[in-house]
C-alpha positions in Angstrom: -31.3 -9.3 -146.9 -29.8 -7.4 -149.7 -29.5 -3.9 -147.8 -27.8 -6.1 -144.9 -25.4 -7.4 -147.1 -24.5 -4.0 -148.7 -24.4 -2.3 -145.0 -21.5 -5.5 -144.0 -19.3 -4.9 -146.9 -19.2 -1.3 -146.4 -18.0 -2.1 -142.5 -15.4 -4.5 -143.9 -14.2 -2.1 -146.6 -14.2 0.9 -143.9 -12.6 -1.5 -141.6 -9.9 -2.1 -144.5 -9.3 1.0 -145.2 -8.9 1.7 -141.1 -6.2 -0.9 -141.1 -4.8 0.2 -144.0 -4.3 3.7 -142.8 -2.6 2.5 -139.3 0.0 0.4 -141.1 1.0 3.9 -143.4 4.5 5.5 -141.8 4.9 3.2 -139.0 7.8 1.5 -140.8 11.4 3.7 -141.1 14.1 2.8 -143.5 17.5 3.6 -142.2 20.1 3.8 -145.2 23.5 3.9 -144.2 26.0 5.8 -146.6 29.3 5.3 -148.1 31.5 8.2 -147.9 33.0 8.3 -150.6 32.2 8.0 -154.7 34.8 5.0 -154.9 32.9 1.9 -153.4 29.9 0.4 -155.0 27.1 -2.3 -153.2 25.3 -4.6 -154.8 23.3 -7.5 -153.7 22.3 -10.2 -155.1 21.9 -14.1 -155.5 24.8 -16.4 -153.9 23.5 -19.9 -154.2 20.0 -21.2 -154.0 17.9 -19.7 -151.3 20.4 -17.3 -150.4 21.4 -13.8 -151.1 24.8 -12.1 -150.5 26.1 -8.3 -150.6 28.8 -7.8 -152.8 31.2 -4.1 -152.2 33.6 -3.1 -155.1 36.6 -1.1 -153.5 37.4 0.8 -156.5 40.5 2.4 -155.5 42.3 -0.8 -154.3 40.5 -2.9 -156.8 39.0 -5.3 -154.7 35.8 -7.2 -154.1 34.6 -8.6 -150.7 31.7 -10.2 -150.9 28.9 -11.0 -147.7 26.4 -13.9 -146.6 23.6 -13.4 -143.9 24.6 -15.8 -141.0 21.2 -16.8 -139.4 22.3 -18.7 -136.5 23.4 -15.7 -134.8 21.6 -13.2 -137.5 25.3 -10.9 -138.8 26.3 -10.5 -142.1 30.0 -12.2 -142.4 32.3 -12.2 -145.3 33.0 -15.1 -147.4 35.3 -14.0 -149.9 37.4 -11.1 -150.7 38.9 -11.2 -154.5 42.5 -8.9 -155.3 40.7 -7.7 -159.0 44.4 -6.3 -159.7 45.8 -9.5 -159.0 43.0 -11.8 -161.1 43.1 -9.1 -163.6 46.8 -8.6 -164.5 45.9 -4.9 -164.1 49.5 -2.6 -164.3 49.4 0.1 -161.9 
């Protein structure tokens, strides 16, 4: 009884480790680049349940800020700020 048991959990852990081993590399992230060292991305909370992308223009000083639409699964902007404007920056 013993040596059975022993003998199945060494089939499910191989079988683990089997599985395991199939999922590795499958998966490839595709980053998408900025030219440019004068915008910065950010994600991050908008409301409850939901998450936005926020891009700081740093040469024009702005903000636009993105929601994920999941009716018809696009990111769409929902606000774009003028930071010179609400700043009173001079330039």
């Amino acid at each position: 009884m013993k040596k059975a048991l022993i003998v199945a959990l060494i089939c499910v852990n191989v079988a683990m480790l089997l599985a395991l081993m199939a999922g590795v590399g499958t998966g490839t992230a595709n980053a998408q680049v900025i030219s440019g060292p004068s915008y910065l991305m950010v994600t991050g909370a908008k409301s409850a349940g939901s998450d936005g992308l926020y891009l700081l223009d740093l040469a024009n000083h702005k903000l636009l800020a993105m929601r994920f639409n999941t009716a018809n699964k696009q990111m769409e902007p929902y606000m774009l700020r003028d930071l010179k404007r609400d700043f009173r920056m001079q330039n």
